[in-house]
N, C-alpha and C positions, 0 to 999 in steps of 0.2 A: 316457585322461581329457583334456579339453580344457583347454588350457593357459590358464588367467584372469590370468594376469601383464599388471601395469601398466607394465611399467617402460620397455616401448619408448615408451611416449609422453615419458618424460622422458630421452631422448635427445638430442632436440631442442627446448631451450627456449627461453622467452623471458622475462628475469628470473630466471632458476632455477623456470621453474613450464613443464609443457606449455603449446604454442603452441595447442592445445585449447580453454585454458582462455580466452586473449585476444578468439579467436571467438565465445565465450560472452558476455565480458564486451560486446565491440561489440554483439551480438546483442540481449541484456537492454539495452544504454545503448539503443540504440533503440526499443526496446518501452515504456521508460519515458520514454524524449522523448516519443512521441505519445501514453501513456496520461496524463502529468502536465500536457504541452503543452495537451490537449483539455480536462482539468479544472480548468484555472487560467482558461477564458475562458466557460467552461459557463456558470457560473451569474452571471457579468456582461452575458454575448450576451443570455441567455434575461429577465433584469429590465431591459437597458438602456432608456433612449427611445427609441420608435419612428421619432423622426424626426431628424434631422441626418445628414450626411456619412456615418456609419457607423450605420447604424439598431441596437439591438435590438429583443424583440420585445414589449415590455410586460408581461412577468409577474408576478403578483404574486409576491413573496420565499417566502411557502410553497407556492405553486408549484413553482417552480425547484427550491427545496432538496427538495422529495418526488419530486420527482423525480430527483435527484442523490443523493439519499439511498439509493432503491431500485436505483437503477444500483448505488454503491458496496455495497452489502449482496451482490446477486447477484456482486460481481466475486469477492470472498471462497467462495461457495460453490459457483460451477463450477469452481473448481478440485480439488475432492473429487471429481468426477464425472471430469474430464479426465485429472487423474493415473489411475483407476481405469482409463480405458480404453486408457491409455498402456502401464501394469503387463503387461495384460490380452488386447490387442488388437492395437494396432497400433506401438508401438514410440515412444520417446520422439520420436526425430527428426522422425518425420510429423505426430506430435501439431504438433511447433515452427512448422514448417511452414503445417501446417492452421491452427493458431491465430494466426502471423502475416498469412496470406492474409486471413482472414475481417476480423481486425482492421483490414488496409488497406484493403478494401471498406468497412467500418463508419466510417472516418475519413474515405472519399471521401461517401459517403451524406449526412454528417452538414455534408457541406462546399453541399448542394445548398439548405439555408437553405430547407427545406419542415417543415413536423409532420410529414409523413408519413415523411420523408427522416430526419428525427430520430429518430422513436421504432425505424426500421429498423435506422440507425444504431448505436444504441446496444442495441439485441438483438444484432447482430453482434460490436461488440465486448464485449458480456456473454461471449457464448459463445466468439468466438474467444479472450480473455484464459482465459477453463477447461480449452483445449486447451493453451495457452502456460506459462501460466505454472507449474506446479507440476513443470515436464517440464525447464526447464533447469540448476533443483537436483539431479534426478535425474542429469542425463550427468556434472554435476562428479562427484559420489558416486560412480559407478561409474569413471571416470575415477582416480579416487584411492583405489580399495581396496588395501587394504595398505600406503597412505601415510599414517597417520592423524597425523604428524610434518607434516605439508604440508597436512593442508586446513583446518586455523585460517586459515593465509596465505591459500590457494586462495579461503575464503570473503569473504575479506576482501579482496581484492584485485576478488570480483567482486560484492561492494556498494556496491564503491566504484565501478560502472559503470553499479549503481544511479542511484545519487546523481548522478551525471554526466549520465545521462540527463535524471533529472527536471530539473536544473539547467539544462540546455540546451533541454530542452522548455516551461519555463515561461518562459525569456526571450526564445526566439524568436516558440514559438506566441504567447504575450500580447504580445509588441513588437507584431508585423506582425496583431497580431486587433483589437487598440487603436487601431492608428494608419494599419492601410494597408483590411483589411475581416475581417472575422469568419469569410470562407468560405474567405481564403487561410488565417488560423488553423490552422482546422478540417484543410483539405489537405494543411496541410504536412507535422501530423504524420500524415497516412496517407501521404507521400510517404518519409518516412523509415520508417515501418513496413514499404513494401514493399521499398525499398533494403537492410534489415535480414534481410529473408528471405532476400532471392536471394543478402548474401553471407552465409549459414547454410547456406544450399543447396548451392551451388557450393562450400563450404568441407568437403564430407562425407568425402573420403579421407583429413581426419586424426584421422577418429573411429571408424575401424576397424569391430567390430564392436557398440560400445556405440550404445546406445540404436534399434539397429535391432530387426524386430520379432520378440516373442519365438516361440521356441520353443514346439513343445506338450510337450515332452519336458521343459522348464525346469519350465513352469506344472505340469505333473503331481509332479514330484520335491518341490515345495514344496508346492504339497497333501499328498503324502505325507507329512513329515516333519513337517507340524502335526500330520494326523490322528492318523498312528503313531509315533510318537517310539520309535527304536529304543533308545537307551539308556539305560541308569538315570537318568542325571541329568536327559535331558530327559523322564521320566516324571515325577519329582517339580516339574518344574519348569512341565508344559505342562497346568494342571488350565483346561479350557477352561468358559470362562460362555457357553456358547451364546444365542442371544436365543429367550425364550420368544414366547408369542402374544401376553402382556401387553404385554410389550417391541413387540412389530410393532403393536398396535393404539395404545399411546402415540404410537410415531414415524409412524405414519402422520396421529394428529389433530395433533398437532404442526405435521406440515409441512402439512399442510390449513389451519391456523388461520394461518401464515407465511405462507403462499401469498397467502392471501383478506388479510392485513393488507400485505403489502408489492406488491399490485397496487391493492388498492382505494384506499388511501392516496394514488400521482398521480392515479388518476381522478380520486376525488371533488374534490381542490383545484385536477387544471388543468381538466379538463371536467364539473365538478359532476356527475358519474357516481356511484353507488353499487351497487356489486353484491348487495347485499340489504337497505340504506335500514332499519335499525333502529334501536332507540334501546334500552339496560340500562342502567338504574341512572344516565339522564343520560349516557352513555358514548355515542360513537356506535359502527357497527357496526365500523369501524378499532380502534380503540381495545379495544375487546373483543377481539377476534380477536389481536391484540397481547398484551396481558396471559395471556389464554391459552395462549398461545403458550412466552408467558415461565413461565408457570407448571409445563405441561406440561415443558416443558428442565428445569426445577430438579427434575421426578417420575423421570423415565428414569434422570438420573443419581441417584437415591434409591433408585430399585429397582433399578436393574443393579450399581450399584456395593457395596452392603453382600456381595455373593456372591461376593464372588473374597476371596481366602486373605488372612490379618493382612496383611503386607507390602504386597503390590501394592495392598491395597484400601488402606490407606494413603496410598500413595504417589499414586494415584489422587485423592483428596480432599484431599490437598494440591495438587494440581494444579490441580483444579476450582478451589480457592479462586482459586486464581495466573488462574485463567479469568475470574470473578467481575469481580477487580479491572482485567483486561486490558479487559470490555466498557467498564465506566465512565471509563477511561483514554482511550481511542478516542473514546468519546462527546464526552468534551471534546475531546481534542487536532484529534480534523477538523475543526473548526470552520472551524480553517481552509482548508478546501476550500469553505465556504457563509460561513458568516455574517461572516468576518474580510474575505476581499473584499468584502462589501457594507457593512462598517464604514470601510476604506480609502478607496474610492471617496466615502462620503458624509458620514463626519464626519472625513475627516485631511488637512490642507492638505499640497497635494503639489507646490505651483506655489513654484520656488526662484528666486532673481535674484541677479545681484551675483557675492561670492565664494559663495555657498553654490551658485549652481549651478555657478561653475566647479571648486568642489573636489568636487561629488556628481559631474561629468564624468568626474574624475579615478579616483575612487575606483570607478566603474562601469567603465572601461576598463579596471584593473587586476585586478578581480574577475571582466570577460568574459572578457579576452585570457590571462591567467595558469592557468587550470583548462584551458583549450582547449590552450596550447601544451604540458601537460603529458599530455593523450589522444594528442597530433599523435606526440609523443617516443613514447608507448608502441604507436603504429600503425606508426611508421616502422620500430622494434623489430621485431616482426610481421611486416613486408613483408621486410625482410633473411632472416629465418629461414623465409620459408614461400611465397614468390613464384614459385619453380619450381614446387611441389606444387600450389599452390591460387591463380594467376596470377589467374582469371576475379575471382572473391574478393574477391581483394587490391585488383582493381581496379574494382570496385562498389565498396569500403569506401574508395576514396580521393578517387572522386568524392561522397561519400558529404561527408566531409571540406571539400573543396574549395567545396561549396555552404555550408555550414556556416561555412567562411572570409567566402566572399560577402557573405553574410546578415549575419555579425558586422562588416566593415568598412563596409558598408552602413548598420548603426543607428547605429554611432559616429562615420560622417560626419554623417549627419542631427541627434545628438544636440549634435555638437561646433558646428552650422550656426545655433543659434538660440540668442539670448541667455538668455530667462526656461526654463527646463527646468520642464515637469508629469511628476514621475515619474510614470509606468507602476501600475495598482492591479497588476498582475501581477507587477512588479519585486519589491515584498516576500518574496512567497513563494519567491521563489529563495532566502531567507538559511536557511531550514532545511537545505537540499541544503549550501550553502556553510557554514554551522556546523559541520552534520555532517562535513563534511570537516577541519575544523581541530581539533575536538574529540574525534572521534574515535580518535584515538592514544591520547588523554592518559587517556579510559577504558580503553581497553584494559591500558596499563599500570597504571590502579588494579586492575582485576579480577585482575590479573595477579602483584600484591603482597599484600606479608601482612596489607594493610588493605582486602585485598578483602570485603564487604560480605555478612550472608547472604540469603539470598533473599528474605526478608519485608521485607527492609532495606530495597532495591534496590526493590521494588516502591512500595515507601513512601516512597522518596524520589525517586521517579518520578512519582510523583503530587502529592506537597506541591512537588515545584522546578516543575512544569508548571502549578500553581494559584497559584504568584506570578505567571505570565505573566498568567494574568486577572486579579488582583486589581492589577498594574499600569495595566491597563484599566479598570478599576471604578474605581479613584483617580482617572485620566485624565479620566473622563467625568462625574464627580460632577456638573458645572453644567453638563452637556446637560439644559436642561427638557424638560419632558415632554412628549412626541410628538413633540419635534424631528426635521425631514426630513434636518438637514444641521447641519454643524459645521464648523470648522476647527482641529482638534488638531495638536498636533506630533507628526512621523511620528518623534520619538523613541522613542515608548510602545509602538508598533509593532514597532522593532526591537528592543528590549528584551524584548517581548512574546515574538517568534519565539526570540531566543535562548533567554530560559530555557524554551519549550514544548521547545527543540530537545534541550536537556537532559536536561530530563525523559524522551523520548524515549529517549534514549545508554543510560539509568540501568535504565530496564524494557523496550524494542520486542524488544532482543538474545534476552530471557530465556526469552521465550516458546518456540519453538523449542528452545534449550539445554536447557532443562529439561522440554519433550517427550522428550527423547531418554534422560535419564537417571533420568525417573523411571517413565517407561512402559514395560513387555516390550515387547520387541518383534512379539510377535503382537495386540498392543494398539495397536498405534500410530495403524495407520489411523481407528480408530475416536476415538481421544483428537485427532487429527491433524485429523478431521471436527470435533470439541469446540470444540479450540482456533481454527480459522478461523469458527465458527460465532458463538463470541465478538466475535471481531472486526468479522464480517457485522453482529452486532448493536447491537456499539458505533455502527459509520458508520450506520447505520439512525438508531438514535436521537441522534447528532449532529446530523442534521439533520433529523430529528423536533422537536426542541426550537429545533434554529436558526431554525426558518421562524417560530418566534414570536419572531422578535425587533422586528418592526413592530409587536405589539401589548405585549410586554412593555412597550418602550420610551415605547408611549400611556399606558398605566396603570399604570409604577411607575420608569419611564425606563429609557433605558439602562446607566446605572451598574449595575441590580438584575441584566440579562439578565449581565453578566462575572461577576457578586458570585455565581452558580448555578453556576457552574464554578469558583468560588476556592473556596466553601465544601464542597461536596461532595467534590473529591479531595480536601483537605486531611483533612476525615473521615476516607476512607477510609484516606490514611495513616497515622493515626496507628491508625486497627484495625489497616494492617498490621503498623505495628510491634508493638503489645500481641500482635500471634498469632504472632509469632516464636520463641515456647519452643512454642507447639502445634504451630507447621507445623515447627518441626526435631525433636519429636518424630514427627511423621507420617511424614517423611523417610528414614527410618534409614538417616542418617549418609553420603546425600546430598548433596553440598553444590555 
């Protein structure tokens, strides 16, 4: 029998964790530099003016965001397809691989500042993030079977490369898209995308035989043992809900009605295009197709789910709920990826003088140079422990580095060179990465104590602390009148805003996942696994579905009503979830 022991990889570590796992995190910090980098200056390129020093390209606001809306919706649901083929086909590694390739192509395409270069663009990166992303959770997991003492740490150690990346992706790409052109932007993070691959490539003799491609002998043994379950217990345990015909003809109108709503939606706002020009019930034919859509989701899981056994069907429908509450959670929180930037930019004074810009100098140079020299400490880490083995690697990943130094002493000459400082509309959005990071301990050790939180709590308090961040803004903006183009607010409200959204976030984004794992069989998973990202796909959908009206909200009920739609509804939702907390701990059993 072939020996599945992990343990030679933890022979040689870094931190007390395989040097494995450091690859991974470099790997993901770069994936999410150019995927965060690219969406922090998307939807300011595509509405800016057409004409000064750095042109954009005149869109209108629900333009951009249906368009960015449908991008983030699809990044969520190729990767249901990408893991499938990864499982299935050809192995996680090549998947990492293919998906980082296409992605660098997609980041250069998008750098060539044409429509047609854009919408190619961003199909590329659609599909190469379905190959990427769901394949580099998979190598940790396998990586750490039998360590289940070690991948709390392991996970966490490699979110927080997450976080690093977006961090670094949104202050470079948005520096140098703002102030130097839109197309270095756009390049630079396909330039660290492809730097990302090659040292994943070249890094491959320390990942043995994980995530290479499977076996026919694997993929057959686990067909077997679903089909036939040899022994008792997994006979009582494996009662399979096959999908009927009903079931196939739900999910196929389903994604017909998602299809035709989450395509026709950019045509019709950026090229007055419709794919079937109707009109129900006052509705247009988006909108219809949408609802449907939504409707058909809430049926499948109504007929599939009553037919599996007391327990699992339980644990299932509490789950959904926890799905439920995740769309509407998303719907708000990405806002800021659309309508928060186009609020920065046009109503929040960003021009500082005096001591206020020498201490924002201050406070930006500690907040760049401090997160970077603590990556630099864990690369050098890495290089000590793995420079023989993985030389080529090591030394992609330090020129990698090194330009990244460049770049960073480069803005903060520029920065320190001019008296009056105009923060950056992209500067904001770094403080969610950087919250995350300070904040994130101090949940962990909540969850971690006897005052950790039950699940309906957590979700609920996820939602009412992330609906103070809007109704800080609703207070902010009371005396913007109506139809106002522009403002000058204090960029106080703003970062107050990102904090507590970021919170919000810490409280319920973790859960999701966690609580796939434990309340789902595991012969269930994928299919719950499709649920729960499909959620999410729907949340960013309709965040900015509803963002791109914020030019007209703003005409006919101001800006204050458009924040006041995101304070009032999670806060709703919160408080159902806490009332459904003796229901969903009874659905549970005993769960926690």
């Amino acid at each position: 029998m072939e020996n599945t022991s992990t343990d030679h990889f933890f022979k040689n570590t870094v931190l007390g964790h395989p040097s494995g796992l450091f690859v991974l995190f470099f790997t993901e910090m770069w994936e999410r530099f150019s995927y965060y980098g690219m969406r922090a200056i998307l939807v300011i390129f595509l509405t800016g003016a057409i004409t000064g020093e750095n042109p954009g390209w005149g869109w209108g606001k629900a333009a951009a965001l249906s368009l960015l809306g449908t991008y983030a919706m699809f990044v969520y649901l190729t990767p249901i397809v990408g893991g499938w083929l990864a499982d299935n086909k050809i192995g996680y590694r090549v998947a990492v691989v293919i998906g980082a390739l296409l992605m660098t192509l997609g980041h250069a395409s998008m750098a060539v500042e044409t429509p047609t270069f854009l919408y190619i663009g961003i199909a590329l990166l659609i599909i190469g993030n379905g190959f990427f992303k769901p394949n580099m959770t998979s190598i940790i997991s396998k990586m750490y079977e039998g360590r289940n003492d070690k991948k709390d740490g392991a996970y966490n150690i490699f979110y927080m490369g997450v976080n690093a990346g977006a961090f670094l992706g949104i202050m470079l790409c948005g520096w140098i898209g703002e102030n130097v052109s839109w197309s270095f932007g756009f390049g630079l993070a396909g330039i660290f995308m492809f730097l990302g691959m090659l040292q994943f490539y070249f890094a491959q003799p320390l990942f043995g035989d994980i995530g290479s491609k499977p076996r026919k002998e694997e993929l057959d043994l686990v067909d077997t043992l679903v089909e036939n379950p040899t022994s008792k217990t997994q006979k009582e345990d494996v009662k399979l809900n096959r999908f009927s015909i009903l079931d196939y003809s739900l999910i196929g109108i389903f994604i017909l009605s998602a299809l035709i709503f989450i395509v026709n939606d950019p045509l019709s706002k950026i090229g007055n295009i419709n794919v079937l020009n109707f009109t129900v019930a006052g509705m247009t034919d988006s909108l219809f197709f949408a609802l449907l859509a939504a409707i058909l989701f809430i049926v499948i899981l109504v007929v599939r789910i009553p037919r599996y056994e007391k327990i699992v069907r339980d644990r299932m429908i509490a789950f959904t709920i926890f799905c439920i509450f995740t769309i509407f959670f998303w719907a708000a929180f990405e806002q800021a990826a659309g309508s928060l930037p186009l609020y920065t930019r046009d109503f929040t004074d960003r021009v500082l003088v005096g001591n206020a810009a020498s201490i924002f100098k201050i406070i930006d140079l500690i907040v760049t140079v401090v997160p970077i020299a603590i990556i630099t400490y864990v690369l050098i880490s890495l290089f000590k422990k793995t420079f023989s083995k993985i030389s080529l690697s090591n030394i992609i990943l330090g020129i990698s580095f090194v330009i990244i130094w460049a770049l960073v002493i480069y803005k903060l000459y520029i920065n320190f060179t001019v008296e009056a400082k105009e923060v950056e509309i992209t500067w904001f959005a770094i403080l969610n990465s950087l919250f995350i990071i300070i904040f994130a301990p101090l949940f962990t050790k909540w969850w971690d104590s006897k005052y950790n939180p039950p699940a309906a709590v957590k979700y609920g308090l996820g939602l009412i602390i992330m609906a103070i961040g809007f109704g800080l803004l609703a207070f902010a903006t009371r005396n913007v009148p109506l139809g106002a183009e522009t403002a000058k607010l204090s960029m106080i409200w703003l970062v107050l805003a990102y904090l507590f959204h970021t919170l919000g976030e810490l409280c319920l984004s973790p859960m999701g996942l966690s609580y796939l794992s434990k309340l789902v069989p595991a012969r269930m998973v994928a299919f719950m696994f499709g649920v729960y990202y499909l959620a999410i796909a729907i949340g960013n959908k309709m965040a900015h579905y509803v963002g791109g009206d914020i030019e007209k909200i703003t005409e006919e009920s101001g800006l204050s009503h458009f924040f006041l739609i995101f304070t009032i509804v999670p806060i709703v939702l919160g408080l159902i979830s806490f009332a459904l907390h003796p229901l969903i701990k009874k659905l549970m059993h005993g769960v926690r």
